[in-house]
N, C-alpha and C positions, 0 to 999 in steps of 0.2 A: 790881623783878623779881629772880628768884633767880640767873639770869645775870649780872644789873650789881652783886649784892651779893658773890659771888664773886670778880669781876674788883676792885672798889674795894679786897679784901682783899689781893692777892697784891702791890700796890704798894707798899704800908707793910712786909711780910715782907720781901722780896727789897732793898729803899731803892731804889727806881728811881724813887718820886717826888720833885719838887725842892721847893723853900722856897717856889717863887710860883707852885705850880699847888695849886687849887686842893682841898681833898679827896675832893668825888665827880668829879675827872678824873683821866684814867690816860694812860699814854701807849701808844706803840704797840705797848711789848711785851707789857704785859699781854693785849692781843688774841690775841697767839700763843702764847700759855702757855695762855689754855681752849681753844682749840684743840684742843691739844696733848691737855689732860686732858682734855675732851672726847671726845679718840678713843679714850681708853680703855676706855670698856665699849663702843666700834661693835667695837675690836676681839675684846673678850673675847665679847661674841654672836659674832660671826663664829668666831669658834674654837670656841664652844658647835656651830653650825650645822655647821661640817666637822667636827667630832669626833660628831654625831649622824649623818652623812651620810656618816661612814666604818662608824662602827657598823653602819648599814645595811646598806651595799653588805658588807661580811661577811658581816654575818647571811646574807644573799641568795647570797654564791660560795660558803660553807659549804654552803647547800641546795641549791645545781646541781651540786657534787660528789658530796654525797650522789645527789641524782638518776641523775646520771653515773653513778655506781660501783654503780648498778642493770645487771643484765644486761639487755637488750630482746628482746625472744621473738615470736618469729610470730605473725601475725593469725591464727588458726583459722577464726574465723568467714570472714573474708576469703577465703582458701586452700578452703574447702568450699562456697562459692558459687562460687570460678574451675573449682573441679572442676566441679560439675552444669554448668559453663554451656562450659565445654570438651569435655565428655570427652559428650555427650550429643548423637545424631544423630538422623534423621529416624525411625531403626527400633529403638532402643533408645535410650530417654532415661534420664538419672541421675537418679533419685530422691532421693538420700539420701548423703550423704557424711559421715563424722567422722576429724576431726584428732587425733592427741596435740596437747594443751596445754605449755605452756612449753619448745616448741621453741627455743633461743636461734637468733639472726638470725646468721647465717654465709652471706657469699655463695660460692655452690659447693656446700652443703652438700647434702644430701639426706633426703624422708623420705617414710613411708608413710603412706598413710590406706586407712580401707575404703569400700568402693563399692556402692550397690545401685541397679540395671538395673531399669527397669518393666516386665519380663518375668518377673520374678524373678532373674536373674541377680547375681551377686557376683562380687566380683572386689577387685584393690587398683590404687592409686594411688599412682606415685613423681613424687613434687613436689620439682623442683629450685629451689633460690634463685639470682636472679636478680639480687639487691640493687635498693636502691630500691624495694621493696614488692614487687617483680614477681617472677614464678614463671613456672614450666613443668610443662607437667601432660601424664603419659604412661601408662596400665595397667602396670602390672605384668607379664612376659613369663610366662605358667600359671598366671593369679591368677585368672582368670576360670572362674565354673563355672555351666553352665546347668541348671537342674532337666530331668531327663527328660521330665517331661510338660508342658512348653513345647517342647522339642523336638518332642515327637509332635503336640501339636495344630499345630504352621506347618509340620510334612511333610503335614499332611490336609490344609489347608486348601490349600497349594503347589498338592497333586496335584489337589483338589477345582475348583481355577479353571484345572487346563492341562487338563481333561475328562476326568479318574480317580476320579471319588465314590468315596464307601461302603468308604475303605479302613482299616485299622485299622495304625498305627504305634505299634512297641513300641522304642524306645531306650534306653540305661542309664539308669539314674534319676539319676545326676549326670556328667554329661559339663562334663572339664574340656577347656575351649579352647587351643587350641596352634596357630601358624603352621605351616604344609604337614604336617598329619595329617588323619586319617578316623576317622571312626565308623562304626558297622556298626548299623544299625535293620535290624530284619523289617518287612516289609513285604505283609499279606494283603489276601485281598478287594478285588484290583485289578480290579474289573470296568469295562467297558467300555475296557478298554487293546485288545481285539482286535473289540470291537463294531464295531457300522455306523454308529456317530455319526462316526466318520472320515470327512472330508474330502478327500481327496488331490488336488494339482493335477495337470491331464495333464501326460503325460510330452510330450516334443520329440519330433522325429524321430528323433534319435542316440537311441541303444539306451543308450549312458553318455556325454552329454556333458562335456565338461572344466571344474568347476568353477572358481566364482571363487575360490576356497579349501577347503582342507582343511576336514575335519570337524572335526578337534582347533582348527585356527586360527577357524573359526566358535562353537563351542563358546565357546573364550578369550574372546572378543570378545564375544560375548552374557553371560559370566558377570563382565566387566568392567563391563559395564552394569547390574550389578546383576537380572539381569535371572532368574527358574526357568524352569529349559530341563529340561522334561518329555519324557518321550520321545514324545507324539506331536506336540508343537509344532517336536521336532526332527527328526521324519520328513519333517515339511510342508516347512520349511524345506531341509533339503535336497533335497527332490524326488527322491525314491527313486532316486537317480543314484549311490547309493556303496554298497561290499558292506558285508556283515554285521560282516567282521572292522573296516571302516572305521566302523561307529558305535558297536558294542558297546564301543573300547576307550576313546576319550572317555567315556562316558556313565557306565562306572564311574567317573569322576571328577565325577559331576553333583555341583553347587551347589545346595541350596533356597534359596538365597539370593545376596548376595553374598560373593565370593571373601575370604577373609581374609588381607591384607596384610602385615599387622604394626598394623594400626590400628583404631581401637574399634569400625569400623565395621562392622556384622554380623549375620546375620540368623538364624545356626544353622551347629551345623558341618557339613562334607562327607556327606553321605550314599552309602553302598555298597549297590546292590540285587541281590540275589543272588539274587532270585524273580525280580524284574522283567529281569534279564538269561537268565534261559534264559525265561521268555513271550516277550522281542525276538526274541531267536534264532528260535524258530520263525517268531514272527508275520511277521517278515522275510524269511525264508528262502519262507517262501509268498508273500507280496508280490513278493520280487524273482522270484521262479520267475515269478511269471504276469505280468509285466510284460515280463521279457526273454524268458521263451521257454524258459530255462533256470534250473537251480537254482544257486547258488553254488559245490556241488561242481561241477556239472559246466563253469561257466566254469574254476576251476583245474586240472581235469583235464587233464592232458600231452594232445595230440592224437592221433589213434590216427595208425597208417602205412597 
């Protein structure tokens, strides 16, 4: 065998064999000498195997460096789905949102995107980073702006279900939205605001009972509720128990919608009637005349002596 021809060799080299052993026997050193040489190519593969298994793992930290010294940039697509799926209520839904691309990942940091409303509305989008993938998503504070004839057709439609058909709303053709302002629409062709389809509940005994709240504090309250408080749903509701200067001056603050908070939530901006405030005047001032007895002037009227 190639083993025992190797081993018979190193005895005669080295003289370590004697005069009366034999020539194919060795003694015990020769055992430890192939050994020995023996583990020379276990060890020279093993140094093959980590010098191939160093190379590697280099090769490998080289490319996660490079990876590394990549900057990493916001999901867009990500970010434009948290928009529509944040920023979109039961009365305005997001349609449509687009990112700038290769925004670099900075937590803290801020950015814009734009926005389209299924009303048609527009508007922008400041998206805070949050780290960790996560964001925050807010409108823009004047970014929004509603086409005029979205506005006009949900003031008909408002008036059309509080029992004021047939009327014709003209508002600017691009109203932009703002926290605590007004817009001013005309407002024609209010008919039946003085008609007989009116309802009124009887009055009580008291001539002006003491309500459970203001007009202003009722108003609030109904326009918290998201609720269009038309003027003759607001007649009802009070039960003609408050003067003219008491509903007139809420009323130019009527909502067609809800009230705008600071939040995306919304239905159109404030409406100002300037026609429909002198038709109330009168229509009111006859209402309460023939109910009390007396007109409103003549309830303020100083008493005579």
């Amino acid at each position: 065998m190639p083993r025992l021809t190797r081993e018979c060799r190193h005895p005669r080299r080295r003289g370590d064999a004697t005069m009366g052993t034999p020539p194919n026997m060795t003694t015990a050193e020769p055992d430890v000498v192939p050994q020995r040489r023996g583990g020379w190519p276990a060890l020279a593969g093993g140094a093959l195997i980590v010098g191939a298994l160093c190379a590697a793992g280099c090769g490998g930290s080289k490319g996660g460096s490079t990876t590394a010294a990549q900057a990493k940039t916001v999901d867009d697509a990500q970010v434009e789905q948290g928009i529509e799926s944040s920023l979109s209520t039961s009365t305005a839904k997001v349609t449509g949102a687009k990112c700038p691309s290769n925004i670099p990942v900075q937590k803290g940091d801020t950015f814009t995107c734009t926005v389209t409303f299924s009303d048609g509305a527009t508007g922008k989008a400041t998206v805070t980073q949050q780290g960790l993938g996560k964001y925050t998503y807010a409108l823009t504070p004047g970014s929004v702006q509603v086409p005029g004839a979205t506005a006009d057709a949900a003031v008909e439609k408002a008036l059309a279900d509080q029992g004021i058909p047939n009327t014709t709303v003209t508002c600017p053709s691009n109203i932009i939205v703002k926290v605590d302002t007004t817009v001013t629409c005309d407002v024609s062709g209010a008919q039946g605001l003085a008609g007989g389809t009116v309802r009124r509940r009887p009055r009580r005994a008291s001539r002006k009972p003491e309500p459970a709240m203001s007009a202003d504090q009722l108003l609030t309250h109904l326009f918290n509720a998201g609720v269009a408080v038309s003027i003759i749903s607001t007649v009802l509701a009070l039960g003609m128990s408050y003067t003219v200067a008491e509903l007139v001056a809420p009323l130019r603050r009527v909502w067609l919608g809800t009230q705008l908070n600071g939040n995306p939530d919304y239905l159109g901006p404030a409406i100002v009637f300037s026609l429909v405030d002198l038709i109330l005047v009168l229509f009111l001032s006859v209402e309460l005349g023939r109910h009390s007895g007396s007109t409103p002037a003549a309830e303020n009227a100083p008493p005579s002596s």
